[in-house]
C-alpha positions, 0 to 999 in steps of 0.5 A: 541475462538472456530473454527468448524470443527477440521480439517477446514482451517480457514484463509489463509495467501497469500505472493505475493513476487519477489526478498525479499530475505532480508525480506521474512524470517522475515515476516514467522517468523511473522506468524509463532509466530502467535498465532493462531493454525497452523492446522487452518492457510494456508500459500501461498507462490507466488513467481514472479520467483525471482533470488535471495534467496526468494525461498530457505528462503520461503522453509525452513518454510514448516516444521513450517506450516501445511499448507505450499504451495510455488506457481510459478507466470509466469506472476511476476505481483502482480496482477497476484499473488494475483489471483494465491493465491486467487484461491488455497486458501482454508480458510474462510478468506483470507489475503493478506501479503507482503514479506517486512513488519513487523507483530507487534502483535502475536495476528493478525490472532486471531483478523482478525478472531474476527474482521470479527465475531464481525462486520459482515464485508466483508473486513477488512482494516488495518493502513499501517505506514511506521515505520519499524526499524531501520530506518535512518534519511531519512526514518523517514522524508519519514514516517512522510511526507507521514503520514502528511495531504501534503503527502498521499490522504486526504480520505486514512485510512492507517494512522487511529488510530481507528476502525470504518467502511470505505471504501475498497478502499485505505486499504482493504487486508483481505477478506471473500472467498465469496467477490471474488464470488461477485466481481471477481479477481484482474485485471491482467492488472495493475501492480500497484494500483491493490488493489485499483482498487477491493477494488474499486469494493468491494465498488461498490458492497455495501459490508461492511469494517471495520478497526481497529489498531489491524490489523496495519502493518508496513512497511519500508520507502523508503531509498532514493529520487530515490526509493521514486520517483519511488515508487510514479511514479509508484502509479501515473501510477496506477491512471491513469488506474484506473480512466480510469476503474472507472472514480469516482476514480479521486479525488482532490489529482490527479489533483492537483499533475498532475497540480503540475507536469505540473507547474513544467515544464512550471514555468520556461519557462514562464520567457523566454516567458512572465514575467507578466506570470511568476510573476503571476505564482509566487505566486502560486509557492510561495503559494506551497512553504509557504504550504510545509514550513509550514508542513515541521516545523510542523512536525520538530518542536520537538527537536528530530525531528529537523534534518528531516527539511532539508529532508522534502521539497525535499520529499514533492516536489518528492512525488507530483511531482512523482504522478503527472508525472506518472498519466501524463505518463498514460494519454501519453501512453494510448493517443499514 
């Protein structure tokens, strides 16, 4: 592949990082067995004024990268560093990358670049598993449940295995300089779902998106109900706001895990209130669990997978739980 121009930057990769420390070496290490030629690539480094040892680890790489720059983000939003980086970058496509993943192939910067020449596309989109290795017990059930039908957003394409045109929305993180001039920057108000909401935005425009599994990355589940329940609380409150920018946003998913949430608090005082109540409630509960038994078999039924049984049902419960509570949380704190 042949790129114009000897000393042009052709994409830039930028690092929106706070405290990965545990991470942020592997993922450098990632890009730096790229193989795209260097003099060609840009990385930023946008760090969220860590106080662990992110910075020290990013410095080390500035001698493997031509184009090697470290950014300060006062603000510690990821929001706020995507625009930090966005605005410096000085490639034809930019590209998002998180400090805690893994980059299984070499050749993804060379088919970023190739994807977005051969398609014509605005945005790429990229399958986003949760199998970063070694993973325990936990993990694995965590992965499988948030890949399953009962655990992620049915119109989601993070778990795609083919190429084809989509939409931004759910998986978008690598884009043309020209798609920022057309749709502005990430809103710096949100401290969660930020992606989601401008590549909303890139949607509204009428740009074009396009994904395939030569852009996969992984990343690592969380690696226990207490991250898990966090991770999805937050992404709860991210819905809210973003249904309150764009009121189209509001699918079957959210209100169907804020109704879940509500349920699960009010199920069992309905039995101190009224009986009649609570046993028709009961079957709507019994449904839920019958749905969640169900997934939670079909995903365990492989020998192997047998032992994840036991895990699943809690997971699915504090997956629709937490998304539920949050977007509740939302609703709460914009009303008060």
């Amino acid at each position: 592949m042949e790129f114009a121009g000897s000393g042009d930057i052709v994409v830039t990769a930028v690092m929106p990082v706070r405290n990965e420390g545990d991470f942020i070496g592997k993922v450098l290490e990632d890009l730096r067995a790229q193989d795209f030629p260097h003099e060609k690539m840009e990385v930023i480094v946008v760090d969220g004024e860590s106080d662990d040892d992110t910075v020290a680890i990013a410095s080390s790489f500035k001698g493997a990268f031509p184009n090697f720059k470290i950014l300060e983000n006062p603000g510690r939003l990821s929001s706020r560093a995507r625009n930090l980086g966005a605005k410096a970058a000085k490639g034809k496509y930019i590209v998002f990358i998180d400090g805690h993943c893994h980059l299984p192939s070499s050749k993804l910067i060379s088919d970023i670049v190739a994807l977005f020449e051969k398609s014509g596309a605005d945005a790429l989109c990229r399958p986003q598993p949760l199998t970063l290795s070694p993973q325990t017990l936990f993990q694995r059930a965590v992965s499988l449940a948030r890949a399953s039908g009962l655990g992620h957003a049915l119109d989601s394409t993070i778990y795609t295995n083919r190429e084809r045109f989509v939409k931004a929305a759910s998986s978008a993180a690598s884009y043309r300089r020209e798609v920022f001039d057309r749709v502005g920057y990430y809103d710096e108000s949100f401290d969660a779902c930020e992606d989601v909401e401008f590549n909303t935005r890139v949607d509204k425009a009428g740009l074009k998106s396009f994904i395939s599994p030569k852009l996969t990355v992984e990343y690592a589940a969380r690696q226990s109900l207490g991250a898990l329940f966090v991770q999805l609380y937050r992404y709860g409150v991210g819905r809210w706001k973003l249904f309150r920018k764009h009121p189209s946003t509001l699918g079957s998913g959210t209100l169907i895990t804020t109704a879940f949430a509500v349920g699960a608090v009010i199920y069992p005082i309905l039995w101190l209130i009224s009986h009649t109540l609570a046993l028709a409630a009961s079957v709507v509960v019994l449904l839920y669990i019958a749905a969640v038994i169900g997934a939670s078999f079909t995903i365990a039924k492989r020998p192997a997978q047998r032992a994840l049984f036991f895990f699943l049902p809690i997971i699915f419960f504090t997956i629709h739980f937490a998304l539920g509570y949050g977007f509740l949380v939302g609703i709460i704190r914009h009303r008060s």
